[in-house]
C-alpha positions, 0 to 999 in steps of 0.5 A: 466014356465021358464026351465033353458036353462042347463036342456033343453040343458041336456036333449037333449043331453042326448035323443041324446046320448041315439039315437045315442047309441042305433044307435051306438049298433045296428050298431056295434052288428048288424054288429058284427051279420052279421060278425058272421053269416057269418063266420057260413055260411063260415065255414059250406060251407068249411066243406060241401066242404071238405066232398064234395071233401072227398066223391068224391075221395073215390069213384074216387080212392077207392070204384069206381075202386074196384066195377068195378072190382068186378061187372065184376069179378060177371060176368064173375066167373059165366060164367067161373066156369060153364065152358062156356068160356073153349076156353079162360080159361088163358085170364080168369085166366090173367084177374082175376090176374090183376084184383086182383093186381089192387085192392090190389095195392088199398087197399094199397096205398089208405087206407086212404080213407076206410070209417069208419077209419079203414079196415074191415077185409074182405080186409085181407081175400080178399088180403090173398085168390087172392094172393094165387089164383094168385100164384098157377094159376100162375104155367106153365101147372098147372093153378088151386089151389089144393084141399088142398089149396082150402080148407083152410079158409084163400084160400076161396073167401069172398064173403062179400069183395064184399058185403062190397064194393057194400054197401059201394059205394052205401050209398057213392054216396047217400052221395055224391049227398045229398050233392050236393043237400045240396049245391045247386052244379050241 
């Protein structure tokens, strides 16, 4: 059986066009397939970063500094309010004052890293009740709040600034170091 030379040369072209077609797709989808999952893995990295670095400066200028404080503050009110720091009861109230500046100087120039988005509103009370704390503690010979101030919803501590701020900095270093684990950071 004689196969004319034009079907023979047809049909090898044709079984290396097919070759070096599939060849051809697999290199450029298996490159386009790499470059896509690549871009994938580029983009989660730079999202897991910038949570990362979001997290970190939540805690180094927000949450960090104010726990601090309020554990401190935990501390020493307790001592104080018993009255077994008598001998140093100005350097106490000069103490609670600056620390309570500090803090508001926080919550007003870092808002924007509150968890959540918005502020709760225990920030408000807390702001409401140092700032009248500070002013009446502050008066010559007069350090303390009258009874009628001190009575007023708006004067009481709220404990709940603290408890926010406890659970908050506690679940944002949890997150923190999920997500150095995530990222195989050290």
């Amino acid at each position: 059986m004689n196969i004319p030379t034009t079907i023979v040369v047809g049909l090898l072209s044709g079984t290396a066009g097919a070759i070096g077609g599939v060849w051809l797709l697999r290199t450029f989808l298996g490159a386009g397939i790499e470059h896509f999952f690549a871009i994938a893995l580029q983009s989660r990295d730079r999202v897991g970063t910038s949570a990362l670095e979001f997290r970190k400066q939540q805690l180094a200028e927000f949450y960090g500094p104010i726990y601090a404080y309020c554990k401190l503050y935990d501390q020493v009110v307790d001592l104080w309010t018993a009255r077994k720091l008598p001998d140093i009861d100005l350097g106490v109230i000069d103490l609670f004052k600056r620390q309570h500046e500090k803090i508001i100087e926080i919550l007003t120039t870092k808002l924007h890293l509150v968890e959540g988005g918005s502020p709760p509103p225990e920030f408000t009370q807390f702001m409401t009740a140092v700032t009248l704390w500070n002013l009446y503690t502050a008066r010559p010979g007069q350090h303390w709040v009258p009874a009628e101030v001190e009575a007023l919803p708006q004067a009481k501590f709220p404990r709940e600034f603290d408890e926010y701020i406890f659970r908050t900095t506690e679940k944002l270093k949890k997150d923190l170091d999920d997500l150095h684990k995530r990222y195989g950071i050290t």
